[in-house]
N, C-alpha and C positions, 0 to 999 in steps of 0.2 A: 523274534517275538512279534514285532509289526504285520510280518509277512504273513503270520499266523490270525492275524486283528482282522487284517484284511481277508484273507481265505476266506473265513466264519462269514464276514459280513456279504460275500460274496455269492457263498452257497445259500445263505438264505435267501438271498436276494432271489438267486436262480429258481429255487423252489416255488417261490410266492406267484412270480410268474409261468413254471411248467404247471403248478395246480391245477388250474381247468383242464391241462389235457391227462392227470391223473387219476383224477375222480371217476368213480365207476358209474352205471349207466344212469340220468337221471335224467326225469321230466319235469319242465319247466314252462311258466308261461311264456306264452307269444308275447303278453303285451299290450293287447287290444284292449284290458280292460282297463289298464292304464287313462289307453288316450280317450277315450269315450268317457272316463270321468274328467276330463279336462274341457268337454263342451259342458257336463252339467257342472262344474265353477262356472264357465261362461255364461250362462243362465243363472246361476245366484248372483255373479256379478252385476248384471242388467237389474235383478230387482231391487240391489241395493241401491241403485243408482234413480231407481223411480223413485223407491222411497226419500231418499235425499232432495229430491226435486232436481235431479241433473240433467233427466229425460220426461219427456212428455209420454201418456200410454199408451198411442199412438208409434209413436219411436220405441215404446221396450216389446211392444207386440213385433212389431216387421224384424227387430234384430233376434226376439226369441223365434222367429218364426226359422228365419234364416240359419241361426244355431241349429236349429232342429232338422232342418234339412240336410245339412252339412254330418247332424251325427249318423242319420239311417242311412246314407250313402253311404258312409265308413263301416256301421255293421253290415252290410250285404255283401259286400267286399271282404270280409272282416275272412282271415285263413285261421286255417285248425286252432284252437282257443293254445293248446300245447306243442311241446317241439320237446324232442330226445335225444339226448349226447349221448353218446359212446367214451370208455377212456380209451387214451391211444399214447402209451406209453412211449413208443420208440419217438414221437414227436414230443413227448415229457422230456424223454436223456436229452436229446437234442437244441431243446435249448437250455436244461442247464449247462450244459459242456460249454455252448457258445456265449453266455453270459460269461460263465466264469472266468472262463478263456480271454476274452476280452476283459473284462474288468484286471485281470491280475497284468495279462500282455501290456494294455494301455498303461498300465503305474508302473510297469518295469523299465518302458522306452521314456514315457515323458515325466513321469514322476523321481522324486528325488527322497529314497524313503531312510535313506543313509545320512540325509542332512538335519542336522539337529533345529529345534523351532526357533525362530530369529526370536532374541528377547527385544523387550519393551524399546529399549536405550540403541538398540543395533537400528530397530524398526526407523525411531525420532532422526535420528542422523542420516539415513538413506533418505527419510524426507525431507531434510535441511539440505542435503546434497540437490537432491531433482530441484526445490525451488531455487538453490543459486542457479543452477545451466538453467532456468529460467527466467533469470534475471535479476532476480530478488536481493537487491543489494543489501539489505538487512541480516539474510542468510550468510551474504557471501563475505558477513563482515564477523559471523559467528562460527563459519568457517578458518577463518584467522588468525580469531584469537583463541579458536581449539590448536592451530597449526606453532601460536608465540608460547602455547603452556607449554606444551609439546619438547618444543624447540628454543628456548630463549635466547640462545648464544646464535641464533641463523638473522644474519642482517636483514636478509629481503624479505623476512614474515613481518618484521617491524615495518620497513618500509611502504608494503601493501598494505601493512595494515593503516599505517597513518593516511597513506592519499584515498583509499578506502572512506575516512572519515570524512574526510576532507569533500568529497566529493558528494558527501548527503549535509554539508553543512555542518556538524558535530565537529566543530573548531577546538573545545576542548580537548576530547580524546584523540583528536587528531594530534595536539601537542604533545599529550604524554608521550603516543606512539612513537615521536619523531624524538624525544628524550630518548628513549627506549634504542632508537635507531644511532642517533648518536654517541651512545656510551660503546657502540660496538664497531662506530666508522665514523672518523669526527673530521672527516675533509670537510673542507670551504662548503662545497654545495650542501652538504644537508646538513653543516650548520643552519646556513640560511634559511633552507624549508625550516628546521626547525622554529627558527627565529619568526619568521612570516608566521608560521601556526601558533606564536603565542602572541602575536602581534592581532591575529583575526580574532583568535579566543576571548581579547580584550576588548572587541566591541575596533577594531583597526587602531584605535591606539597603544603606539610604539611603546611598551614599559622598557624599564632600564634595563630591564635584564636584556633585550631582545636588542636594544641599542647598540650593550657592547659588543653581543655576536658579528651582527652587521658590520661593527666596528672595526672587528679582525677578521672579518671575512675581506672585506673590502681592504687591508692593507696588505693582504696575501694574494687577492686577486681581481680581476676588472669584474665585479658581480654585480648585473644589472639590477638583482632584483637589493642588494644589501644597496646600493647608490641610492633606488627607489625611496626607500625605509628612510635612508636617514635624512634625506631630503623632507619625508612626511615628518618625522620626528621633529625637524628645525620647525615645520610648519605649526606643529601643536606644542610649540614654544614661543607662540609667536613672532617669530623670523621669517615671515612672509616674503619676504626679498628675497630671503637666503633661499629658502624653499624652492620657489619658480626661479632662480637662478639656476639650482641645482638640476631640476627635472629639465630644465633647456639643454643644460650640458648635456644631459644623459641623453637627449632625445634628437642632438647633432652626432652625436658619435654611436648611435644605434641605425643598424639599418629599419628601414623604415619599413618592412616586413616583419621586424618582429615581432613575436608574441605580446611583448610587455608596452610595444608603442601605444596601442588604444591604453591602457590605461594612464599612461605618461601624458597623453596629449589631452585626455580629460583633466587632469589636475592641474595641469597649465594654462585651459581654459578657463575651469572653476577661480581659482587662483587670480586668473587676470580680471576677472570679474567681480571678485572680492575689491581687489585695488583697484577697480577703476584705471586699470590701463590697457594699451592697446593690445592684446594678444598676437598679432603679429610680430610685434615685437622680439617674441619670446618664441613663437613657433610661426616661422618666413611662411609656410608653406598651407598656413592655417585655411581650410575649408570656409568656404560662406556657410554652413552648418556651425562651426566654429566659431566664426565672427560673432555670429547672431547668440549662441550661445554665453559668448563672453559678454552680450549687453543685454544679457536677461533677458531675450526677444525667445529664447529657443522654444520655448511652450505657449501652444495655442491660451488663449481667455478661458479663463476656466470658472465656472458659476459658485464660489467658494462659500454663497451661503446655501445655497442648496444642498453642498457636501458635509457643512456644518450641520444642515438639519437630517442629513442621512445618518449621519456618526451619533446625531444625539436619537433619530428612533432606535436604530443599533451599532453601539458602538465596538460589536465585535467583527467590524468590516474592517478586515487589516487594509482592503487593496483601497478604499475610500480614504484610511487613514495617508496612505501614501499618496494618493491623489491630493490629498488637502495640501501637503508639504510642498509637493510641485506644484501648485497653483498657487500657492505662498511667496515661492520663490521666484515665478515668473512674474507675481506682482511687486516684486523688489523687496518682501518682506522675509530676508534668510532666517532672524530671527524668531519672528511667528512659525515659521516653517518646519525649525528645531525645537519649538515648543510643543506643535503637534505631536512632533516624534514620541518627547517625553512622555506626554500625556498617555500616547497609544502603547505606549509599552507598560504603563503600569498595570494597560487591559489583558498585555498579554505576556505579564512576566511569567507566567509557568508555562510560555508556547517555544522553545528553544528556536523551531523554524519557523516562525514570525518573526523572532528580532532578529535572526539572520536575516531578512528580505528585508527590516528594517535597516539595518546596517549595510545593505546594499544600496539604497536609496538614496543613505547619508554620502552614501562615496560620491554615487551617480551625479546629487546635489552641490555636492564639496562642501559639506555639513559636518562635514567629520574634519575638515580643516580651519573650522574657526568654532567650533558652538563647544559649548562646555562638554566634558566626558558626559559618555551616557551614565545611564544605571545598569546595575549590574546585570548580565544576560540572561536569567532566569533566578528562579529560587535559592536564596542561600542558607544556610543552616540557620541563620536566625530565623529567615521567613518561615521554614518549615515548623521552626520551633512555634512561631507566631500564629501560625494557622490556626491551631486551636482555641486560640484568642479572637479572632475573628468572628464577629457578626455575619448570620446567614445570608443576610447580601452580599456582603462582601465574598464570602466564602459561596456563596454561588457565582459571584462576578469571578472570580478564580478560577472554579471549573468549569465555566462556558468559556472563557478563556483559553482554558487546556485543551475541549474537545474543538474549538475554532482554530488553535492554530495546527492542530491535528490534521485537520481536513483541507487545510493549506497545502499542507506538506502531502498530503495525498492526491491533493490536484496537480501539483509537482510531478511526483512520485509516487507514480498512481502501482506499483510493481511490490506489494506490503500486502498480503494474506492475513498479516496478523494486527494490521495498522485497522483493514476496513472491518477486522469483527472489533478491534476494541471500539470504532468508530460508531458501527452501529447500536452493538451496545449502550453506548453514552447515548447517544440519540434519545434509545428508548427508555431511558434511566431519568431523561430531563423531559420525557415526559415528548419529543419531539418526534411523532411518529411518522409525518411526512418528510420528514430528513432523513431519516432513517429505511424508509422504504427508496428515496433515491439512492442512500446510500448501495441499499443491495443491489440495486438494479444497474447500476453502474460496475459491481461487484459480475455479475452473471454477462455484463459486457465484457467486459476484462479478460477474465477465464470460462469467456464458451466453448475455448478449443481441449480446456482443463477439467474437464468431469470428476475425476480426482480429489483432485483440489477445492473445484468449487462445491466438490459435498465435501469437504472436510471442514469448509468454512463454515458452510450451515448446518452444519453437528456442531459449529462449537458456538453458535448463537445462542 
């Protein structure tokens, strides 16, 4: 039937084209009268142009003169006013044959008329596919958990899937996933990821549940990262002694290339600096980087009311808010420091990837080893419940909030198709339209090499 849609559409085709050489004899003009009316528009041109005051008459004389010259030239020249076709049939067959010929040859070699039309849902997934091989760790994470519906009893879709999360900061699902993972392989090692992924999701503090994992992981086997945990644990019990006690053990009997040393050798510095002792003590081999760090020397002078008055013209500057904390703390003041913290996340409890960079900070700090627990990592069913209780400032301070820590996370993770239209979007929703035009422009930098893509973006602005 197709074959048949095409033929039709084919022979016409060829027809429409053999036509001139079918028609029987006709006379026709040359033309000439055409262009000859095209000098007198040019001369009404010119006197509308006087009349308006564009020309002086002096200037519409010389160019009508010039017109004029230009057209008597063209009639003396000017050939036979008519011209006469002939039909010429054999050049008619000839190109419908070769039209048709080719239109049907061409769909038989490259065309594919036996393939039924991709629906909607085939189309979305072949596009989810091209943006993961493009890096789109978003896709490549919707890719995974099509691969856990799938598959739920396959360990390694869980496990991808959790370091997957893990890796954009989404500490939460990165937990379940490693729950998920563990119910189908519950050796020592990924208990422990697990444990660390509900240990992160908690803002780095250790909860009970994730204690005991560590707890039996570490009586099963020498696990660096379960030794890590419980040593933090004693810390945010305050057993400060016990704590840098413990991380020193760990960090003699680890070769000093491992992975988990920088972070061992930070919290024994932080640590040594809370007590007021000497960090060599704890770590022989400790860096003048080190030293200086454990006597709160490690950060330049920092202009802390200036960053106060930055935060108070806008306080949705997450990277100002961390700058305040470290300048807090390099003036001896860790408690001010964790105050900030609070403060900044209230701006940015609905930004998930701000208080992760908040929570890295605290680590960076050793804030996370003596200051009270944080708040909670984003929105909870009460707050969401609360929102609508919310005065429009507030509930504006909420969603400048959400589209700032948005835009964090895309300066990060700049590889999100669907981060920078929700991005701009909000831009022009708040009304921000120079934000929004860099947004795009940073957008059309991204994927210059993606044509594709970057109109798929701007179709969906």
């Amino acid at each position: 039937m197709i074959w048949l849609v095409f033929a039709t559409i084919a022979f016409v085709a060829a027809g429409w084209i053999a036509l001139p050489f079918l028609r029987g004899r006709v006379m026709e003009d040359s033309g000439g009268d055409a262009t000859i009316s095209i000098y007198a528009d040019q001369i009404d041109e010119v006197d509308r142009d006087l009349r308006d005051g564009l020309i002086s008459e002096e200037e519409a004389r010389a160019a009508v003169t010039e017109i004029e010259k230009r057209r008597t030239t063209f009639a003396r020249n000017l050939p036979s006013g008519f011209s006469v076709s002939h039909r010429a049939v054999g050049a008619g067959a000839i190109s419908i044959i070769v039209v048709v010929a080719a239109a049907l040859g061409g769909y038989a070699k490259f065309g594919a008329p036996d393939v039924a039309d991709l629906p909607l849902e085939a189309r979305n997934q072949e596009l989810l596919e091209r943006r993961a091989e493009a890096g789109d760790m978003t896709s490549k994470i919707k890719l995974l958990i099509q691969k856990t519906e799938a598959e739920p009893e396959d360990f390694e879709n869980w496990w991808t899937l959790a370091r997957s999360y893990a890796a954009i900061g989404d500490n939460a699902n990165s937990a379940e996933a490693y729950r998920r993972a563990v119910l189908l392989d519950d050796s020592p090692g990924v208990q422990s990821a697990y444990a660390e992924a509900m240990t992160l999701a908690n803002g780095n503090k250790v909860p009970d549940g994730a204690e005991l994992i560590f707890s039996q992981v570490a009586r099963e086997v020498n696990d660096p990262r379960a030794l890590y945990y419980l040593a933090l644990a004693r810390a945010q019990r305050q057993d400060f002694e016990g704590a840098i006690a413990d991380w020193s053990a760990l960090a003699q009997a680890s070769d000093p290339n491992a992975p988990w040393m920088a972070l061992v050798r930070r919290d024994i510095t932080n640590m040594a600096r809370f007590l007021k002792v000497e960090v060599a003590d704890y770590l022989p081999d400790a860096s003048p980087a080190e030293i200086a760090a454990a006597e709160g020397t490690q950060h330049g002078p920092q202009d802390l009311d200036a960053i106060r008055a930055k935060l108070t013209a806008d306080p949705m500057d997450h990277a100002a808010w961390i700058a305040l904390a470290r300048g807090e703390v390099a003036a001896g003041n860790p408690d001010a420091a964790a105050a900030a913290m609070a403060e900044a996340r209230v701006h940015f409890r609905a930004a998930p990837f701000v208080l992760n960079k908040f929570d890295e900070t605290e680590r960076a700090l050793g804030l996370d080893l003596v200051a009270a627990p944080p708040a909670p990592r984003g929105p909870t069913k009460d707050d969401v419940a609360a929102a609508s209780q919310l005065s429009e400032a507030e509930r504006a301070d909420m969603i400048e909030g959400m589209v700032a820590g948005l835009a964090a996370r895309l300066e990060e993770h700049p590889n999100d198709p669907d981060g920078w239209v929700m991005l701009i979007r909000s831009y022009r929703t708040l009304g921000k339209e120079e934000k929004a035009a860099e947004a795009l422009k940073r957008v059309n930098e991204l994927y210059a090499d993606q044509s594709d893509l970057r109109a798929e973006i701007m179709s969906s602005l």
